[in-house]
VMD Tcl script that draws the C-alpha trace (Angstrom):
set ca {
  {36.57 -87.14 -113.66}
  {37.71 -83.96 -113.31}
  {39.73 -81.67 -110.59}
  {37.49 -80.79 -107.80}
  {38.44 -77.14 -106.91}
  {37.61 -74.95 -104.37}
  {35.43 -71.99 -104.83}
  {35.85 -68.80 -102.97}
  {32.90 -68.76 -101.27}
  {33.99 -71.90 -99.20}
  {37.75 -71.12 -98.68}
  {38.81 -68.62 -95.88}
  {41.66 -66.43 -96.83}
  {43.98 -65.70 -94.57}
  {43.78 -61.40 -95.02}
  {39.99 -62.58 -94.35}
  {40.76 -64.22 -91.42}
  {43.27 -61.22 -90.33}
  {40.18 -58.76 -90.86}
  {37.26 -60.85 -88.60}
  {40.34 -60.82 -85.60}
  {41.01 -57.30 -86.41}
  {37.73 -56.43 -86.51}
  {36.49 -58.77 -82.48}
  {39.50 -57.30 -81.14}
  {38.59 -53.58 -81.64}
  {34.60 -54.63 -80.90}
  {36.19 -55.42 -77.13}
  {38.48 -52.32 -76.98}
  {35.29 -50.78 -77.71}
  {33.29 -52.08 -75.31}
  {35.46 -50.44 -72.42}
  {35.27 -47.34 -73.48}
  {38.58 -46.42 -74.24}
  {38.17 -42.48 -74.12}
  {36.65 -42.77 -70.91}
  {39.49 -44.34 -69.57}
  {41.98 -42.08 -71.07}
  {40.70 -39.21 -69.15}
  {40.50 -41.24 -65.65}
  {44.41 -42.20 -66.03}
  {44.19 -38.18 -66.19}
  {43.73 -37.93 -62.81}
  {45.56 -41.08 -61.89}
  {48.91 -40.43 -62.10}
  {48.94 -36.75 -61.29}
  {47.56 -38.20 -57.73}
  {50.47 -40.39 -57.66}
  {53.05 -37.86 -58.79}
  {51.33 -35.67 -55.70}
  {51.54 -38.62 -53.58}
  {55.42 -39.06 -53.52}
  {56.30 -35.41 -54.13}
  {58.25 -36.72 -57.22}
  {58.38 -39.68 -59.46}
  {57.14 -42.84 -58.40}
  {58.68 -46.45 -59.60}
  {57.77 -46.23 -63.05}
  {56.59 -49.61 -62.93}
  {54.37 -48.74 -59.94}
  {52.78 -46.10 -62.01}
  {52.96 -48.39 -65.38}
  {50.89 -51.24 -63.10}
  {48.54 -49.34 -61.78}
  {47.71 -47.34 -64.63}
  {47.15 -51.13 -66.50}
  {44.91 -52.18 -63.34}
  {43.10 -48.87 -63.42}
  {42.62 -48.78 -67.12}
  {41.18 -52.25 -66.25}
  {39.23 -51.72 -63.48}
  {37.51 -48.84 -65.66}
  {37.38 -50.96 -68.80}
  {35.19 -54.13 -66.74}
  {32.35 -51.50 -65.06}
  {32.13 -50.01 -68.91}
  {31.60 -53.86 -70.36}
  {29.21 -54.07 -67.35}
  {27.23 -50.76 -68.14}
  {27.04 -51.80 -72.03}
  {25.82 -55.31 -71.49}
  {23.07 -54.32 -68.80}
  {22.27 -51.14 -71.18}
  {21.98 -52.83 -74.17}
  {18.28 -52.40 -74.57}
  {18.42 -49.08 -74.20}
  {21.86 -48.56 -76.58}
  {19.96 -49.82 -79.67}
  {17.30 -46.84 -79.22}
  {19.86 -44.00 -79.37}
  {21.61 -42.78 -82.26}
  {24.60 -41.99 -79.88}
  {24.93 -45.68 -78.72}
  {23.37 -47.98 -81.09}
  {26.63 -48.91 -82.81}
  {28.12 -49.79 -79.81}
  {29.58 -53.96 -80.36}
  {26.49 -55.63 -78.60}
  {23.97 -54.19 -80.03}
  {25.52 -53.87 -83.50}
  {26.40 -57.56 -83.41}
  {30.02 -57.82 -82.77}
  {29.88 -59.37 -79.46}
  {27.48 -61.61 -77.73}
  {26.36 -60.38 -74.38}
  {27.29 -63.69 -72.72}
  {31.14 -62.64 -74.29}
  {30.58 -59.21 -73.13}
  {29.77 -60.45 -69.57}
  {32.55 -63.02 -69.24}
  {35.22 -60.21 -70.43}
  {33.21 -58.00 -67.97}
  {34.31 -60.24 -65.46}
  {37.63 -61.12 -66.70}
  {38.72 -57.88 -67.06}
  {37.08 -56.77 -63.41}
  {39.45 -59.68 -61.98}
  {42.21 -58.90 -63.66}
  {42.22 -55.51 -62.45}
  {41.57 -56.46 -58.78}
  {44.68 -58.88 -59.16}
  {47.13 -56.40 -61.28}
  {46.91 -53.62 -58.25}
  {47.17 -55.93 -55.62}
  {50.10 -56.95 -56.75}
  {51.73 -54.16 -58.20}
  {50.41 -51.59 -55.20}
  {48.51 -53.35 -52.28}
  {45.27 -54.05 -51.02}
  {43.67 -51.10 -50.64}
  {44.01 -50.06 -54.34}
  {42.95 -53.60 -55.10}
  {39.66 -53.20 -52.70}
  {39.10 -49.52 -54.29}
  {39.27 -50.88 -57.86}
  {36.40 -53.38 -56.74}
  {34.57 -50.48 -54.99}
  {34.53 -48.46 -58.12}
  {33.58 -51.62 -60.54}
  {30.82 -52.14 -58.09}
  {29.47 -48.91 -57.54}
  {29.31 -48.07 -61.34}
  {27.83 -50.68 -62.08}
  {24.91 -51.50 -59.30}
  {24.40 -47.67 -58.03}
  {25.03 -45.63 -60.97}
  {23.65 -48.63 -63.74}
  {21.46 -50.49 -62.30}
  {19.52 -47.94 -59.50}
  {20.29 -44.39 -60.36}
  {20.66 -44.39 -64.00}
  {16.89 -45.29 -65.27}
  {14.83 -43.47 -62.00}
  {16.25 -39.85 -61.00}
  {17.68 -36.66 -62.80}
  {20.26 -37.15 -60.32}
  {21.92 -39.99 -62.02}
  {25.33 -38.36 -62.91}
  {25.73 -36.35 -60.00}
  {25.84 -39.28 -57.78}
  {26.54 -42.22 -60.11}
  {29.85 -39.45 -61.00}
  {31.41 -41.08 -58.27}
  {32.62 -44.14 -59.73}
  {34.92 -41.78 -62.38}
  {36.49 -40.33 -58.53}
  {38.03 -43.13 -57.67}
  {40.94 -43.42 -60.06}
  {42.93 -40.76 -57.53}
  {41.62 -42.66 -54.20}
  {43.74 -45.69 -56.34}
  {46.74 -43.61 -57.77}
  {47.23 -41.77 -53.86}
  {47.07 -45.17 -52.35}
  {48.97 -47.24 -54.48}
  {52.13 -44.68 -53.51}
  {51.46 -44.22 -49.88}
  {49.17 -47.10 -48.85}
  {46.94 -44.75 -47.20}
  {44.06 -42.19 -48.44}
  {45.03 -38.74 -46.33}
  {43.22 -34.97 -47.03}
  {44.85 -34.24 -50.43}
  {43.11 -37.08 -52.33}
  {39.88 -36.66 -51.26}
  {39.89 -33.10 -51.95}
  {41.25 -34.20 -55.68}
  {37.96 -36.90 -55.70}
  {35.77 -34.17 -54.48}
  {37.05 -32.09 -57.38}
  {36.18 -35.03 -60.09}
  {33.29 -35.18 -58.49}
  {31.83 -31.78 -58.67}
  {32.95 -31.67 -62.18}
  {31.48 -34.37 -63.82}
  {27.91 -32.96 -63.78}
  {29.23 -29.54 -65.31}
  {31.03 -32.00 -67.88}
  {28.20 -34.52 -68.25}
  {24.98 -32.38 -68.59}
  {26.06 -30.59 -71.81}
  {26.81 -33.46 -73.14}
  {22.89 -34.80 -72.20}
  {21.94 -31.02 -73.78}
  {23.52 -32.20 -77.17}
  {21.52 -35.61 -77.18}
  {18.38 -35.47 -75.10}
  {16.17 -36.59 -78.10}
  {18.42 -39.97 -77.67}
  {17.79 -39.90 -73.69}
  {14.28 -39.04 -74.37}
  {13.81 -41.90 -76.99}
  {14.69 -44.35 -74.20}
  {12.83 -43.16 -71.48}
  {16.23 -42.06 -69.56}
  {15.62 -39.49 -66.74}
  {18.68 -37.31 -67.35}
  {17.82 -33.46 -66.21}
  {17.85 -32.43 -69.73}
  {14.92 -34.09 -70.37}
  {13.21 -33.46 -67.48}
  {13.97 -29.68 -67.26}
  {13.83 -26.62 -69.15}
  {17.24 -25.88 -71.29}
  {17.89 -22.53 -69.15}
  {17.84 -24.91 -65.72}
  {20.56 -26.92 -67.24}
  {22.31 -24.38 -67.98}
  {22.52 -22.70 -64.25}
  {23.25 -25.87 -62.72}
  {26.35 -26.46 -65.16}
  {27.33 -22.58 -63.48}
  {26.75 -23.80 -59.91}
  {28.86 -27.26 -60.56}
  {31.34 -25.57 -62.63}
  {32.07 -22.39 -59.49}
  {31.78 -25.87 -57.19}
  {34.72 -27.74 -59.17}
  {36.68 -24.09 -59.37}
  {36.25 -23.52 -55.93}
  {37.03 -27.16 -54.82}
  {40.51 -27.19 -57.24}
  {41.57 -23.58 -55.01}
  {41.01 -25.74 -51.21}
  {43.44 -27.92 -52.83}
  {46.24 -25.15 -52.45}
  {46.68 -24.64 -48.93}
  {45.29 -28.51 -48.20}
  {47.79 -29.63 -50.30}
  {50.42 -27.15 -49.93}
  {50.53 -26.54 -53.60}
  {52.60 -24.19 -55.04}
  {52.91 -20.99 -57.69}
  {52.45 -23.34 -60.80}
  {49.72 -24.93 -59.76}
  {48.14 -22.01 -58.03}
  {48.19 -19.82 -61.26}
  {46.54 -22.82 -63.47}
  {44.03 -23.34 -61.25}
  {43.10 -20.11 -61.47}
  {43.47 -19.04 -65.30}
  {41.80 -22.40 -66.47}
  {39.13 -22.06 -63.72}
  {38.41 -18.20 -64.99}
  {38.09 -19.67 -68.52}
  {36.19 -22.89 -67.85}
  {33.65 -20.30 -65.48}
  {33.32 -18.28 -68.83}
  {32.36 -20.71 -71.01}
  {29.79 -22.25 -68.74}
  {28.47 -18.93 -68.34}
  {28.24 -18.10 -72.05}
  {26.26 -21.09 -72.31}
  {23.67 -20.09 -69.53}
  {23.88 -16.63 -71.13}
  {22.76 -17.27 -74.12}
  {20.28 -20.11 -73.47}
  {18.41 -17.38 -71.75}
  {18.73 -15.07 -74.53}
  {16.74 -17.45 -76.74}
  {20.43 -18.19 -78.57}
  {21.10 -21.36 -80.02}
  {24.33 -22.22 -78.11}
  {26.81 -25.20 -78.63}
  {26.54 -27.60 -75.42}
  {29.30 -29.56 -76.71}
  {31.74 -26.26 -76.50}
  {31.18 -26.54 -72.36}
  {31.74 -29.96 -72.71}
  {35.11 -29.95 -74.63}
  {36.02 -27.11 -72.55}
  {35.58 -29.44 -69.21}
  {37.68 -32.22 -70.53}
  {40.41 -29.20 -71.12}
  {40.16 -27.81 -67.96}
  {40.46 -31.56 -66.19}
  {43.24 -32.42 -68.06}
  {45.05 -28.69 -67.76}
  {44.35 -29.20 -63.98}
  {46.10 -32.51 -63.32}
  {48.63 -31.53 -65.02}
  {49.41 -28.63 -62.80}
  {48.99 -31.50 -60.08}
  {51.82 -33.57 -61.52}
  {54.39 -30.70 -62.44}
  {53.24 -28.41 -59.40}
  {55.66 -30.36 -56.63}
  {58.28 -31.28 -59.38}
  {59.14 -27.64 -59.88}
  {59.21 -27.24 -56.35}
  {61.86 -29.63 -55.72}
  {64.41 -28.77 -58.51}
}
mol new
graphics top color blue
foreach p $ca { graphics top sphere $p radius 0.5 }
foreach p [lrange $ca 0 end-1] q [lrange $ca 1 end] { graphics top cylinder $p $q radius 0.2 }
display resetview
C-alpha cells in the first residue's frame, strides 16, 4: 500500500489560519465603528483637559478614553445588529460584518454586550460612578431612543437621537471633577447642535440608500434647498453655542480667536451649500460634511490648549 498524503484542500495552513483571525478580528473592530469613535474621544479629553485646568493623570485620561471608546463601540454593535435588515439594502452599509457574513448576529449581540459591560466597569474604576452611569445612559439612549424609536418614524431622528454622540464630554468633565457643572453642558449643547449640520449632508450624499430602506431622514422627506437652510440654522446654532462657552467658561484669547475663525469658515461653507442648491448648482454635500468634522476637531482643540496657555 502506498503513503496516504494529505491534500491541500483538507490541511489548514497556518498563514491560512493567521488570515481567517486577521480577517474576525477586523470584522469586530468594524462593527464599532471605529471612526465614529475617533471623533467622540475628540471631545473627550479636551473636556477633561478643561476640567482640571491642566493635565489630568494620564492614566485617568488613558482609562477613560478605553471605557469611552468602549462605551461608544457596544451602542454601534447594538445599532448594526438591530439595523441589519436595513444595512443589506444600502450601498453605504451593506458591507458592514453582519450582513456581509463575517459575524453572526448572536456574536454581534454578545460582544454588544460584552463590550457595553466592559465599558461600564473600566470607568467605574478608573473615574467613578457617575461616568460609569453616563456611559450606560449613552449605550442606552443610542440604542432604544435613537435605534429603536426615532430612527425608522421621524425626520427628526438625528437631531434628537444626536444626543447619544454628547455624552462623551458629560464622561470626560466628570471623570476629572466627579461632578457635571455649566461648562460641560454648554460643550454637550455644542455637539449637539452640530451633529445635524454634520449629519444631514451626509444623508444629502446618500438619500437614494435612505430612500431604498424606507428611512425617514429629512433628505428624503424634503426638498434639497430645505436641507440646505436647516444645515445654516444648526451650523449659526453650533457657532453661536461654541462663543457662550467663552465667558461661561472663562476661556481665553486662543480659544476665543478659533472659535471664531473656524466658526466664520464652517458658516461659509454651509452657506455655499444652501447658495448654490438654490441656484439649481450641483453642490458637494460631503464638502459641509468634511468641513464639520474640521471645525469639531479644530474646536476641541482650542478647548484643550486654551487653559494650558493660560497657565504657563
Amino acid at each position: 500500500m502506498g503513503r496516504v498524503t494529505s491534500s491541500p484542500a483538507t490541511t489548514s495552513s497556518p498563514s491560512a489560519a493567521g488570515r481567517s483571525f486577521g480577517k474576525t478580528l477586523k470584522a469586530y473592530v468594524a462593527l464599532t465603528k471605529p471612526r465614529v469613535i475617533e471623533l467622540l474621544l475628540v471631545t473627550t479629553a479636551p473636556a477633561m483637559v478643561l476640567a482640571e485646568r491642566g493635565f489630568p493623570s494620564l492614566w485617568l485620561v488613558l482609562g477613560t478614553l478605553l471605557g469611552g471608546a468602549m462605551s461608544a463601540g457596544s451602542a454601534n454593535a447594538f445599532n448594526m445588529y438591530i439595523d441589519r435588515d436595513i444595512d443589506q439594502l444600502m450601498a453605504r452599509t451593506k458591507g458592514r460584518p453582519i450582513v456581509a457574513g463575517d459575524i453572526s448576529p448572536r456574536a454581534a449581540l454578545i460582544f454588544a454586550w460584552l463590550l457595553g459591560a466592559a465599558s461600564i466597569a473600566v470607568l467605574w474604576v478608573v473615574a467613578n460612578p457617575l461616568s460609569a452611569a453616563l456611559s450606560l445612559a449613552a449605550i442606552l439612549f443610542y440604542v432604544f431612543v435613537y435605534t429603536l424609536l426615532l430612527k425608522r418614524r421621524t425626520e427628526q431622528n438625528i437631531v434628537w437621537g444626536g444626543i447619544a454622540g454628547c455624552f462623551p464630554v458629560l464622561i470626560g468633565w466628570s471623570a476629572v471633577t466627579g461632578t457635571l457643572s455649566a461648562e460641560p453642558w454648554i460643550l454637550f449643547l455644542i455637539v449637539f447642535v452640530w451633529t445635524p449640520a454634520h449629519y444631514w449632508p451626509l444623508s444629502l450624499r446618500y438619500v437614494d440608500d435612505y430612500a431604498a430602506a424606507s428611512v425617514p431622514m429629512l433628505s428624503v422627506l424634503r426638498p434639497r434647498v430645505a436641507v440646505g437652510l436647516q444645515v445654516i440654522l444648526y451650523a449659526w446654532a453650533t457657532v453661536i453655542a461654541s462663543l457662550v462657552l467663552i465667558p461661561a467658561g472663562n476661556m481665553g484669547p486662543l480659544y476665543t480667536a478659533v472659535s471664531v475663525l473656524v466658526g466664520g469658515w464652517f458658516l461659509l461653507e454651509a452657506h455655499r451649500l444652501y447658495n448654490k442648491t438654490v441656484d439649481g448648482i450641483e453642490a458637494s454635500a460631503m464638502r459641509v460634511f468634511h468641513a464639520s468634522n474640521t471645525y469639531l476637531t479644530v474646536l476641541f482643540v482650542a478647548v484643550a490648549l486654551d487653559p494650558l496657555i493660560v497657565l504657563t
